[in-house]
C-alpha positions in Angstrom: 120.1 84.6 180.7 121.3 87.5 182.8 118.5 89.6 183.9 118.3 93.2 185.8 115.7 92.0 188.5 113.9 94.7 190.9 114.2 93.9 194.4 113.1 95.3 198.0 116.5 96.4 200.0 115.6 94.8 203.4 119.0 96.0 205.3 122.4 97.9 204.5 126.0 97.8 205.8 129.3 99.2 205.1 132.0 96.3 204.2 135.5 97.1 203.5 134.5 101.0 202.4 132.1 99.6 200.1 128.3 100.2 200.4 126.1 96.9 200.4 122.7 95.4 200.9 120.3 92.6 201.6 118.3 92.4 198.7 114.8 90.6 198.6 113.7 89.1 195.0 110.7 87.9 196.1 111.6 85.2 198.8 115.4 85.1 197.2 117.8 87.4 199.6 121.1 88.4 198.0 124.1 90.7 199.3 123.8 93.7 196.3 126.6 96.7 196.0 125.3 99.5 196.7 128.1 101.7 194.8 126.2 103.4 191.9 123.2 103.8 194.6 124.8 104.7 197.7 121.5 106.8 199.1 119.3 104.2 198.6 117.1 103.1 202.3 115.8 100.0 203.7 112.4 99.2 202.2 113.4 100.9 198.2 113.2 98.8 195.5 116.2 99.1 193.0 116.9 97.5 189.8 119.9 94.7 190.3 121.9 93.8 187.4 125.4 91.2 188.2 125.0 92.3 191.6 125.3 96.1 191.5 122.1 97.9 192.4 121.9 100.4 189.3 118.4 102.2 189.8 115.6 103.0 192.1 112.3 101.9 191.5 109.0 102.4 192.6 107.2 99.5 194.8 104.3 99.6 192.1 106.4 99.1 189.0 108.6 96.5 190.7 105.8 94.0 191.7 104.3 94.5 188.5 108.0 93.3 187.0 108.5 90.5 189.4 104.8 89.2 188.8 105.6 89.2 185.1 109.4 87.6 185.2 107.8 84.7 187.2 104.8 84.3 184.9 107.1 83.6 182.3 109.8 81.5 184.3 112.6 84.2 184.5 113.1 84.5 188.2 113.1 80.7 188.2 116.0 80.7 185.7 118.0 83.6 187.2 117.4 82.4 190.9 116.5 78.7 191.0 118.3 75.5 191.9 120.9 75.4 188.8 121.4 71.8 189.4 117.8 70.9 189.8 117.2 72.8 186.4 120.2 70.8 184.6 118.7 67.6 185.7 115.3 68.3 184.5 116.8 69.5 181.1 118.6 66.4 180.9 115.7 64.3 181.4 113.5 66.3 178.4 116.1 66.2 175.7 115.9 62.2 175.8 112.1 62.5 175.3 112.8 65.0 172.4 115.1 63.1 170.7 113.1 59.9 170.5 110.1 61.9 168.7 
């Protein structure tokens, strides 16, 4: 699943003409283009989709959103250990198939 995930912008450069950011996703910091948000500031939430930030947000509204992606797993499955999820995933479908 590809998710548009709020996050805090926690710092901001210039890289080859190109506006980008440090992005926080709740303990997970990615580098975010800043292209189609280019006034954005340090400490603004936006909305992150493949990398490009795509809209502001309000503090309140993204907590809410990050509370309720990891209730139900998402920010586990967009930002988690890949490999450590295919392992477990193998393990479970053995189980499954001998019910």
């Amino acid at each position: 699943m590809c998710l548009a995930v709020p996050g805090r912008v926690v710092g901001i450069e210039e890289r080859d003409g190109t506006p980008m950011a440090r992005v926080d996703f709740g303990g997970v910091v990615k580098d975010v283009c800043l292209a189609y948000l280019p006034e954005i500031e340090v400490g603004e939430y936006a909305i992150v989709h493949v990398g490009f930030a795509i809209q502001r947000l309000d503090e309140e509204s993204a907590l809410a959103t990050l509370r309720l992606f990891e209730r139900i797993g998402a920010l586990d499955e967009e930002f988690g250990d890949a490999w450590a999820r295919a392992a477990a995933e193998a393990e479970r479908v053995p189980e499954e198939e001998n019910r």
